[in-house]
N, C-alpha and C positions, 0 to 999 in steps of 0.2 A: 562274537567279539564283545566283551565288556565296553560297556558305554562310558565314558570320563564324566565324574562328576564335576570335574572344573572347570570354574567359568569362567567365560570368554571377558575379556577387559569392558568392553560396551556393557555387557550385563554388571561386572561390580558398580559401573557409572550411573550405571538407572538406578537400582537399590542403592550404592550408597552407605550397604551394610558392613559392620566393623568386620574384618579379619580373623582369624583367628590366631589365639594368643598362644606367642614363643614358647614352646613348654622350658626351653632351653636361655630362657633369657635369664635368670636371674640363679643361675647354675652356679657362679662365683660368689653372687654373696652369700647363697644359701652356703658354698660350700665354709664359706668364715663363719658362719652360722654355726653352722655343725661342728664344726671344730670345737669351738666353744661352748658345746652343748645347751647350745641356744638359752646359754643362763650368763648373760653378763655381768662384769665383776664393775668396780670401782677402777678407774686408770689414777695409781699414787705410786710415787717417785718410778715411772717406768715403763711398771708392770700391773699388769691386773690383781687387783685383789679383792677377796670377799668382805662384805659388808660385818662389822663387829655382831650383831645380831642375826646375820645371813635372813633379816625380811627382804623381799623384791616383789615386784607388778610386775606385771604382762602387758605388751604392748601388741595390739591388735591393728589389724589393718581394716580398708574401710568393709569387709564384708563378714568381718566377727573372727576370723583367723588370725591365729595367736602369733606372731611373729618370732616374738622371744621374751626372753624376762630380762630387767634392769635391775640391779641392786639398789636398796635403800641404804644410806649414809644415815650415821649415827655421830654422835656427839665423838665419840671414841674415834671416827673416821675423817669427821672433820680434823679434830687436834691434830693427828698423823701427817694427814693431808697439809695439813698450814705447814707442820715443822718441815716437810720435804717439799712448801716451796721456796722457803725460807733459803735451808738450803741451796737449792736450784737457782735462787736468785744470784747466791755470791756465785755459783762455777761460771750461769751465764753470762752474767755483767762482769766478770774477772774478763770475758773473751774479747780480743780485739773487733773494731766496727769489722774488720774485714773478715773474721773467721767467723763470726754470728751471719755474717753475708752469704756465708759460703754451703752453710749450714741451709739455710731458707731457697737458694739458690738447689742446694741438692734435692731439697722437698720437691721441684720443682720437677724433675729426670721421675722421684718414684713416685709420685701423683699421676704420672705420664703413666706408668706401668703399671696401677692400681685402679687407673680412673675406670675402666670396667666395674669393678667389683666397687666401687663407690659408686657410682650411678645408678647400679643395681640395686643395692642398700638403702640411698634415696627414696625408690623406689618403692619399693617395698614398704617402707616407713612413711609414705608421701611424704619424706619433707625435700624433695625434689631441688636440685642445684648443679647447675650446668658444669662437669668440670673445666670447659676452659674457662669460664667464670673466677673459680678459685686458682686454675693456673695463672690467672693475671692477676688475682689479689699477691699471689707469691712473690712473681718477679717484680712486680711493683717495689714491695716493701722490703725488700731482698736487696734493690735500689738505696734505700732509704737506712738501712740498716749500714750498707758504705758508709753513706755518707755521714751519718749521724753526728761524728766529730767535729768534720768539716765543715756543716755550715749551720750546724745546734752549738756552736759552743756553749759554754758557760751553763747546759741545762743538765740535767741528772736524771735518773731513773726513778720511779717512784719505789717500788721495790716489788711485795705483790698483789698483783691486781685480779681481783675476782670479777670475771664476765657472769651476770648471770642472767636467761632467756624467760621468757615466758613457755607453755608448752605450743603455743601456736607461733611463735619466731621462729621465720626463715634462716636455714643453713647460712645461707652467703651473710644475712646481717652480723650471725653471732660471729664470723672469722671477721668481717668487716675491724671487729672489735680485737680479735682475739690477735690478729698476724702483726698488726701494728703496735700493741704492747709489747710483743715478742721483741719486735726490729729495734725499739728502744733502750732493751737490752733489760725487760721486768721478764719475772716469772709470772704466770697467767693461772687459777683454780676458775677452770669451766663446770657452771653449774647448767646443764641445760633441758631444757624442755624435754618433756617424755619422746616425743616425734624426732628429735635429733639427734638422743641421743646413741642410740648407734651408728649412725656416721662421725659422729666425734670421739666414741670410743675408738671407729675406727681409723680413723686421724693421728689422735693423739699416739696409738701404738706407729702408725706410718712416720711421724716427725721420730718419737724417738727412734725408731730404725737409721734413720737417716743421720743420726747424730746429734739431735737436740738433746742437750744434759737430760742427767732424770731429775724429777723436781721443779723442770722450767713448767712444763707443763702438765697441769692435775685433772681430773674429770674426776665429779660427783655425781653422783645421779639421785634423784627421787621421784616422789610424787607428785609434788607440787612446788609452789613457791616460799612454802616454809625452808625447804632445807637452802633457799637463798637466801633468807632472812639468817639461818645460824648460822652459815658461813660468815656472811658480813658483819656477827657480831666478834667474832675471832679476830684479837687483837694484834694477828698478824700482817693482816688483810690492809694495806694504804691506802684501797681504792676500790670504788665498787661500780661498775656498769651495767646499766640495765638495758633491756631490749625486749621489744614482744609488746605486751597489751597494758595499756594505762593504768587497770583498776593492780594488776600486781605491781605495779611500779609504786602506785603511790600507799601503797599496803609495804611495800621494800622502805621508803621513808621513812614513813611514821616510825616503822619496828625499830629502825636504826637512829634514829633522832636522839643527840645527847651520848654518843658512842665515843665521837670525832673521825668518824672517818663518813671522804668523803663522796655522794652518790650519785652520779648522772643516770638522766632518764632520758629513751629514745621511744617514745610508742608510735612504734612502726605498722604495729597491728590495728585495725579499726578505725583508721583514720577518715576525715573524708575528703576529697577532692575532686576539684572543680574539672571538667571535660568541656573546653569552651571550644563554638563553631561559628564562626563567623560568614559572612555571606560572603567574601574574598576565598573562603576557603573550598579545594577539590572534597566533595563531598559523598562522591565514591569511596575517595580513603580513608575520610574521615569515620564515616560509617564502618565499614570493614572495622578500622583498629578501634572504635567504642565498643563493637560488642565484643571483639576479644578478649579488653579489659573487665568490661561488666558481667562476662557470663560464662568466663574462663573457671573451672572447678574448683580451685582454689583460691582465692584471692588473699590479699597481705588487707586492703583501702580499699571503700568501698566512693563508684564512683558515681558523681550527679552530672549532667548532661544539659549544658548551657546554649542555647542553641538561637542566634540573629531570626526574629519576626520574620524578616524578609525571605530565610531561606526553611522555616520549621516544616511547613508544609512537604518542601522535599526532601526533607530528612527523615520526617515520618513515612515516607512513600518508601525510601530505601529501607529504610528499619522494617518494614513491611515485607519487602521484598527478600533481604536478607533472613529474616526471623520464620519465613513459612514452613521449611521443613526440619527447622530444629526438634530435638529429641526434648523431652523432659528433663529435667538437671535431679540428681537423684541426692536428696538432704539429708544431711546426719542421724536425722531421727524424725518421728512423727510429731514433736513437740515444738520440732524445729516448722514444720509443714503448717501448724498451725496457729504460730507466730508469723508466719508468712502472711496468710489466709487473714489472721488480724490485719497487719501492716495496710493490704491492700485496699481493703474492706473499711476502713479508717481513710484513705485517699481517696478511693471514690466518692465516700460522704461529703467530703470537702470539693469535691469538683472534678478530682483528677478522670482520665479515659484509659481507656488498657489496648494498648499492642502487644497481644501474646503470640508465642509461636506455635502452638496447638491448641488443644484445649484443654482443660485443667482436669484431671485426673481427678475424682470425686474421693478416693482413699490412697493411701499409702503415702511412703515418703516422699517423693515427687511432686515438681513442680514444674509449671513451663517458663521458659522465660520470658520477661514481664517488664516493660516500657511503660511507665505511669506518668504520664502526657498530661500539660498543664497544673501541677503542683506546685504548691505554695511555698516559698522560702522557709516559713515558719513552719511549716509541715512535717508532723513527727518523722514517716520517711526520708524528708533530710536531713531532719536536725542527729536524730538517734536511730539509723537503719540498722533494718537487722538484718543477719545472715541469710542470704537467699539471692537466686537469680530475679531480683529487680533495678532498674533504672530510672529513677525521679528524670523529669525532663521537663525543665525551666527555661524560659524567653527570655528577652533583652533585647531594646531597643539601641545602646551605643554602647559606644567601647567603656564611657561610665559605669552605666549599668552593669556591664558584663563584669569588669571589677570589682562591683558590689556583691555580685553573687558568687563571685570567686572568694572573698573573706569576707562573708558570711557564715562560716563553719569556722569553730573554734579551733578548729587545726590546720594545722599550716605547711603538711607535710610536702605535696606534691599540686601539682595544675600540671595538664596539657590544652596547648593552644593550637587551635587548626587555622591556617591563614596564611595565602599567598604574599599579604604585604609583609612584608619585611620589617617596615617601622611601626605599625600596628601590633607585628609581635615584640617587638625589642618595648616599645611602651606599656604592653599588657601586664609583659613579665615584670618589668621594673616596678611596677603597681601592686603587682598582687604578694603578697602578702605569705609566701609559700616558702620551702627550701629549696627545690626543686621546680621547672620549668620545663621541659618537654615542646618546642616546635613541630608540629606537625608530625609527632610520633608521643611515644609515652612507655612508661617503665623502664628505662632505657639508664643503664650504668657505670659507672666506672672510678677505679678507685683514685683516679688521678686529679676528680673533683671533690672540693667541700662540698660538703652537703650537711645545714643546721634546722633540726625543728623549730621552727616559728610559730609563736604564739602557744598553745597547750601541746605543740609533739615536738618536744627535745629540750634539753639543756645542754646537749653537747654539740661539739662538729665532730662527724665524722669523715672521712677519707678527705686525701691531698695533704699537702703538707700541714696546713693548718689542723687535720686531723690529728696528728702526732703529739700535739703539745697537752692535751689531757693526759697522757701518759708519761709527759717530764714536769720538773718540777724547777724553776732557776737557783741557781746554789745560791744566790743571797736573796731569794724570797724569804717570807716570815716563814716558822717552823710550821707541819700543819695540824690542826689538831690534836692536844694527849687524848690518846685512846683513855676511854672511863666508862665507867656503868651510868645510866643517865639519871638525872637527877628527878627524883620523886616530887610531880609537880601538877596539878591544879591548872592548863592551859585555858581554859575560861578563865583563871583569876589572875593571870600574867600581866603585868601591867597598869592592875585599878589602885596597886596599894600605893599612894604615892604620897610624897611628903604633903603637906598644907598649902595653898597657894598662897599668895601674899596680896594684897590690894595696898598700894603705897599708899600712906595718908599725905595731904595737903599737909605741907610742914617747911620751915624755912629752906628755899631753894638750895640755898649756899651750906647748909650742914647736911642735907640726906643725898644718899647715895645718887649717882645719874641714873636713871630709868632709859633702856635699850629698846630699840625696835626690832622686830624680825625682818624676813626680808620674800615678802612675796609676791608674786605679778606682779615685779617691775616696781613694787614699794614699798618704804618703809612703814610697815604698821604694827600693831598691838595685836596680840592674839583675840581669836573671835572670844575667850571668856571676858577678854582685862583684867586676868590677873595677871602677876607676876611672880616668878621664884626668885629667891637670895641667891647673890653671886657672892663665896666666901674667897677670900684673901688666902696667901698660900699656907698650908699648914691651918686654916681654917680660926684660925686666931686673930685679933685685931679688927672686931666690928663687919660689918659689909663694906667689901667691894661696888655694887651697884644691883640693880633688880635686871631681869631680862624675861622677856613673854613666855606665859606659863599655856606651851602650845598644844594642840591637842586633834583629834579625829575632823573637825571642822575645819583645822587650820590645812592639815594636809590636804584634805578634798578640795580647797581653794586653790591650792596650791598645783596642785595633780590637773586641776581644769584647767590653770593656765597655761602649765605646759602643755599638754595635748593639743591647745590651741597653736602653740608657735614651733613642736619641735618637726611637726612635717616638714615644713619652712623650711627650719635652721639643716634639715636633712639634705634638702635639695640645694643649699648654697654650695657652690662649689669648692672644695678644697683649700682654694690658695684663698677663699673669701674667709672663712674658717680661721686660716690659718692669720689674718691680719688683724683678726675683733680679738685673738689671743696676745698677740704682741699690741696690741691697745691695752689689753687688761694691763700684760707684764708692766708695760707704762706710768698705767694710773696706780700701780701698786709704788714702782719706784716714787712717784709723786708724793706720797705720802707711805713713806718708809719709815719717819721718826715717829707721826703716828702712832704706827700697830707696831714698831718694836716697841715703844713705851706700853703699848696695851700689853705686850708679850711681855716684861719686865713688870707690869700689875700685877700682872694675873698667873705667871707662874713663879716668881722669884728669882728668874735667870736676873742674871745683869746684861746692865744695854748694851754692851759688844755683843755677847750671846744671842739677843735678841737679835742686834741689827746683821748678826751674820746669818740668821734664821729668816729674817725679810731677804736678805741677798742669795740667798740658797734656791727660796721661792720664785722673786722675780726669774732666775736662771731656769728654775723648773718648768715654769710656763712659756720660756721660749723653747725652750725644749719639745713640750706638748704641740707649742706653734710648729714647729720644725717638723712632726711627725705627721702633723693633717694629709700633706700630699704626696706623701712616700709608700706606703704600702696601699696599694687600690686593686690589687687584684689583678683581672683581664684575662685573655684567651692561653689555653692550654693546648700542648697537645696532645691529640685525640689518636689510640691504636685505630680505628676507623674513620670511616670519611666524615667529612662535617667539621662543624666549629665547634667549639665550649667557652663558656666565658663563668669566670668565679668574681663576686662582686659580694664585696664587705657592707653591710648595710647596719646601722643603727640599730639598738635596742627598742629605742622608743623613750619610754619615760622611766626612768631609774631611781630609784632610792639609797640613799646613804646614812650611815650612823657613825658618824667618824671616833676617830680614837682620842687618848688622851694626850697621851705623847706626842711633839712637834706639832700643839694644833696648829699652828698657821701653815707649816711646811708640807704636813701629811691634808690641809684639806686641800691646799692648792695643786698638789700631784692627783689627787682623787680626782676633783673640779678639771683639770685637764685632760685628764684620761677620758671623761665621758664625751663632756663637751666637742673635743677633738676627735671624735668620733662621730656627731652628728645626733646625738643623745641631750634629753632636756634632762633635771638631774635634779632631786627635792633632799637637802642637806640640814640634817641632826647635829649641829657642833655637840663638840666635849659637854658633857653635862657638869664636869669639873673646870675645864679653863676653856668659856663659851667665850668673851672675851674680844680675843685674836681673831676669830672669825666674826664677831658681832663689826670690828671697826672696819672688817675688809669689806662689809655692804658699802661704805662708803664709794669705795673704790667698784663695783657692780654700777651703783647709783652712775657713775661718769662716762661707764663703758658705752661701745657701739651693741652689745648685746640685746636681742629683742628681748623685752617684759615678758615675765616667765618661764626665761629658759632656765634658768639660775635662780631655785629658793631656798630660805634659810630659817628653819621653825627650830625655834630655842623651847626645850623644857624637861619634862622627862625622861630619859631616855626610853625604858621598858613602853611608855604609855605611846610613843609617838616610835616604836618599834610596831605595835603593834597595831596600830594603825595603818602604818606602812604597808604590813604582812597582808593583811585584811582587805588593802584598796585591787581589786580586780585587772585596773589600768596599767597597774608598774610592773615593769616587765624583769626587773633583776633589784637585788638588794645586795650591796656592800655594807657587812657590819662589823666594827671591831667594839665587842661589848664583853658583857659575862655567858658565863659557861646556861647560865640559862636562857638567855637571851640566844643563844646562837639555836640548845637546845628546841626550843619558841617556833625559831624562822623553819629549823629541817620538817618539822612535826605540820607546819602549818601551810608553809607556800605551797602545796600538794594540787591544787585549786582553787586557779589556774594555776600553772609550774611556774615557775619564779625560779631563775638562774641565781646563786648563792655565793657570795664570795665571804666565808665566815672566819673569822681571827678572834680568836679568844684573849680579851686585853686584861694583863694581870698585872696588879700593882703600878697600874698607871704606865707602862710599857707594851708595847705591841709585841709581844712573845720578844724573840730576839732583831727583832728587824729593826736596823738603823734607817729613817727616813734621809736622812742627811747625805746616805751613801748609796743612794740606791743602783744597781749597775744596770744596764740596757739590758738583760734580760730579764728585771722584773717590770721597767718600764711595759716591753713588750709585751710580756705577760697579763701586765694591765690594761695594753692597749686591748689584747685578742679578749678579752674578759668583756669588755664595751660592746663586740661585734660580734653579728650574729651572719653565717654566709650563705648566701642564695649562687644555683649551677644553674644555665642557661644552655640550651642545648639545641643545635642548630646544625637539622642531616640536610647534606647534599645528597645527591644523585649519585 
């Protein structure tokens, strides 16, 4: 009798050893493979087509096995490419909210009947993504795609928007992007990462099957992130997204800087994030899901491991215990092994101990996983880790501390909190500094919340309703940028050429011009030089007007300290407290109304009805702003699973502005309230042609209940005190309506750290077409979401 060589359940349980692999598992995608003679084309208007030059790369998996080939795009494929989405954009925006519903809604039936042979293809590709994942990005937005008329009114499509990936961005982030431009009613050119792209080939042919025009949606494929870069220079493109790894993001910038069109950045890849343990917290679990995170085979963020004094000892004892019979983690390459090998080697010098889970394998790619116990905040493995099964593992004595070391990393993407209190986590998260939150679990998603990078990971929101609105535009916003070639420019020399400064001489009071003050921390002063510039009369004729501070890189830095000192403050007042220091201002502006329309009638040659309807437009403005402090706040969603979620609006921080020429008084006090009203300190550039309007409104500052520093006002160059702005590391977003070099300046430069951008190219003394005067509730709001940055809070029950 033949003896059975298979073994008994008890014996896999003692070994422990892997299985053996499905020969029959990935039968469906190979069979789309072979169909396609494993040479992929380009997805434009439809249908597959070969590359103008027919070059392609091979895409291998992780053991040197060739998968298949991708086509390379060429200039000739772009062009094609843009006109059929151009195309695609009129069929699909022609369609009613309800038949683009229906459409997204049916993707939803053949993603069901495909999700096989997509899993597979994942798979294969490692870029791995759970289909019911993407079945619920569908119907979500499938949702939202209804509704779009009904409760967006008054907004528009942008027209087409290029998603493009890094090669290491996750599947689900790029549709994150891609399904909600769709439901808006744009056509979408997917440029994606080597690793996805054959799941999105495969996609893109499943939506068209399903009925998605041809042209709505485009796939390019290459090598790298050049061919995102020509895409977005194509003058068809209204909008460009980015996703994947920081260094090709701010490489997508720069290239496009000076184009006009404009670029959000999400660096989802390489992030780092804080893993905090508190001594409240079950520590069985908490263990368990940190090494899932930290030593799971691929990761998106690399995670550090904050861990309460009180309880470190027994967490190392578990990590211990846990980590004994793990396997080696097998590395991309040998180069990667000894980048590792440095990493460690560098920590121990410093202090740090090692909890490995074997022992270290003397050659090859291979490495065990690695727990580096007592490391220093400032410690190259936190600050800049590298790719490898390790875990930095940091103390803390209070819930202070622990916040400290949570933003401490320049990124802001994610934290999880481990911890049975309740109000120790609801205060952790409110603290920390992240877009995401995680309660006593972590990686945890859904498309029903916003979710914003903070600090260096993002410029945009994605998912929930507030995700949507990077992909509309409000019909009476400003126009957005003319597409153009950028201009040939000298960005070290931006800003130094600037007119002469003036030092008023002692001369009879009563004949020379009045001499202005700026308006910083809470006071009226002179710029740190004491000079001043000439304030000319309208049409620049008729002698001086008066002198006003010639401000500059020292003024701003005063200015930026103050704020950062009071806007935590102004963050934490409550809403309706917010909302009553606004109708105080509105107040002390009516107080002195005759005032500043006579400065508005100096200073730009309106007459005093003009003017005084221009102060009356304003005061109205800023009850307005008062009125919106405590109307949109966010709060609990619901969740397809159990538990709670809470979406909460939070402040920029400290902001920068360069206001326009046109309606100074009207357009700075719409500005001024949008941030403010938002919980935002705000450092303001008046008109360098009618400063003026805004010089007389410090009076009215001067009266207010507002804290010293929330509110500054530096008069003088614009370019010089633009670029100042660009440069100061603190300010977290810049509002500028200036020149086409000037806006050029800010794209090329805020790169590091990211600076959110709201840029208007101001010609001929007018804000493109935008009447300030008329402004309707959808660019209010559009203003408001511009101010705010949103944090998901994530809270599982049992």
């Amino acid at each position: 009798m033949a003896v059975s060589s298979t073994k008994t359940v008890y014996e896999i349980f003692q070994s422990m050893e892997y299985g053996p692999a499905a020969t029959s598992s990935t039968a469906t995608a190979q069979a789309w493979l072979e169909h396609r003679s494993r040479s992929l084309g380009l997805f434009i208007d439809g249908k597959f087509v070969c590359s103008a030059d027919g070059r392609s790369c091979s895409l291998a998996d992780s053991k040197g096995s060739i998968v298949c080939s991708t086509a390379c795009a060429e200039e000739a494929d772009i062009s094609q490419c843009a006109s059929s989405a151009v195309n695609g954009f009129k069929s699909w925006s022609s369609l009613s909210c309800n038949q683009r519903a229906k459409v997204l809604l049916r993707l939803v039936s053949v993603l069901g009947q495909h999700g096989q042979c997509l899993s597979e293809l994942c798979e294969l590709c490692e870029a791995s993504c759970a289909t019911a994942a993407l079945i619920r990005l569908l119907q979500f937005y499938s949702s939202w795609a209804q509704l779009r008329d009904a409760l967006l009114t008054d907004w528009t499509p942008l027209g087409v928007v290029a998603v493009v990936t890094s090669k290491d961005c996750p599947l689900y982030s790029l549709l994150l992007k891609v399904l909600p431009a769709l439901a808006m009613g744009n056509s979408v050119v997917v440029v994606p990462g080597q690793s996805t792209a054959p799941p999105v080939l495969l996609l893109a042919q499943l939506f068209t099957g399903a009925g998605l025009p041809a042209g709505a949606l485009n796939v390019l494929t290459g090598s790298d992130i050049t061919l995102g870069v020509k895409v977005a220079q194509n003058h068809s493109i209204s909008y460009v997204n980015y996703c994947g790894n920081k260094e090709d993001g701010v490489m997508l910038c720069k290239a496009t800087a000076g184009m006009g069109v404009p670029v959000a950045v999400s660096p989802c890849v390489g992030s780092t994030c804080p893993f905090i343990i508190f001594e409240s917290a079950d520590i069985n679990s908490a263990v368990d899901e940190v090494m899932e995170a930290a030593f799971r085979k691929k990761k998106e963020v690399f995670w550090v491991l904050c861990v309460q004094e009180s309880v470190v000892d027994s967490v190392v004892a578990h990590l211990r215990l846990r980590m004994a019979k793990m396997k080696c983690v097998t590395l991309p390459s040998e180069a990667d092994r000894e980048r590792v090998d440095a990493a460690v080697q560098e920590a121990q010098q410093l202090g740090a101990t090692l909890v490995q889970s074997c022992a270290d394998p003397t050659s090859g790619a291979q490495y065990p996983s690695t727990v580096l116990c007592g490391v220093a905040p400032s410690s190259p493995c936190v600050l800049n880790p590298c790719p490898g099964p390790l875990l930095p593992l940091m103390t803390f004595r209070s819930n202070t501390e622990a916040v400290t070391l949570g933003n401490h990393s320049p990124h802001g993407q994610a934290a999880s909190i481990w911890t049975e209190d309740l109000t120790l986590a609801l205060e952790t998260a409110q603290r920390l500094s992240v877009g995401s939150v995680w309660v006593n679990s972590h990686s945890i998603c859904d498309p029903c919340l916003p979710v914003s990078g903070h600090k260096d990971s993002g410029t945009c929101t994605d998912g929930g309703q507030e995700g949507l609105y990077q992909f509309l535009r409000p019909s009476s916003s400003s126009p957005p940028l003319p597409r153009s070639s950028p201009v040939s420019m000298d960005y070290t020399q931006f800003g130094t050429e600037t007119s002469p400064p003036i030092i008023p001489a002692e001369s009879d009071p009563a004949r020379a011009p009045q001499s202005h003050l700026q308006f910083v921390a809470g006071k009226a002063c002179k710029s740190v030089s004491g000079c001043s510039v000439a304030v000319q009369p309208p049409g620049g004729s008729g002698g001086l007007l008066a002198y006003c501070p010639d401000g500059g890189r020292k003024d701003v830095r005063n200015a930026v300290e103050a704020a950062v000192k009071v806007q935590p403050g102004w963050m934490k007042k409550s809403p309706s407290a917010r909302a009553q220091s606004l109708y105080s201002l509105a107040k002390g502006l009516e107080a002195k109304r005759r005032d500043i329309a006579a400065a508005i009638n100096t200073q730009t040659g309106l007459s005093m009805d003009e003017a005084e309807k221009e102060v009356e437009l304003s005061i109205t403005r800023l009850s307005v702003w008062a009125a919106y402090c405590d109307k949109v706040l966010g709060g609990a969603l619901p969740m397809p699973n159990s538990g709670s979620a809470l979406s909460i609006p939070e402040a920029l921080g400290v902001m920068g502005v360069v206001l326009p020429d046109y309606n100074p008084l009207l357009s700075m006090v719409t500005v001024l309230g949008a941030t403010i009203a938002t919980g935002n300190a705000v450092i303001m550039v008046p008109s360098q042609k009618y400063p003026l309007p805004v010089l007389a409104f410090i009076k009215v500052l001067q009266s207010s209940d507002l804290p010293a520093g929330l509110v500054n006002v530096i008069t003088g160059s614009r370019d010089q005190l633009t670029v100042a702005l660009a440069n100061h590391s603190v300010i977290k977003a810049i509002w500028y309506w200036g020149s086409a070099e000037g806006c050029q300046y800010l794209q090329y430069t805020c790169t590091s750290p990211l600076k959110t951008l709201r840029l208007c190219e101001d010609q001929e003394g007018k804000d493109g077409e935008l009447d300030w005067t008329r402004c309707r509730p959808s660019f209010l709001e559009e203003m408001w979401r511009s101010a705010v940055q949103w944090k998901s809070v994530w809270i599982p029950t049992a």
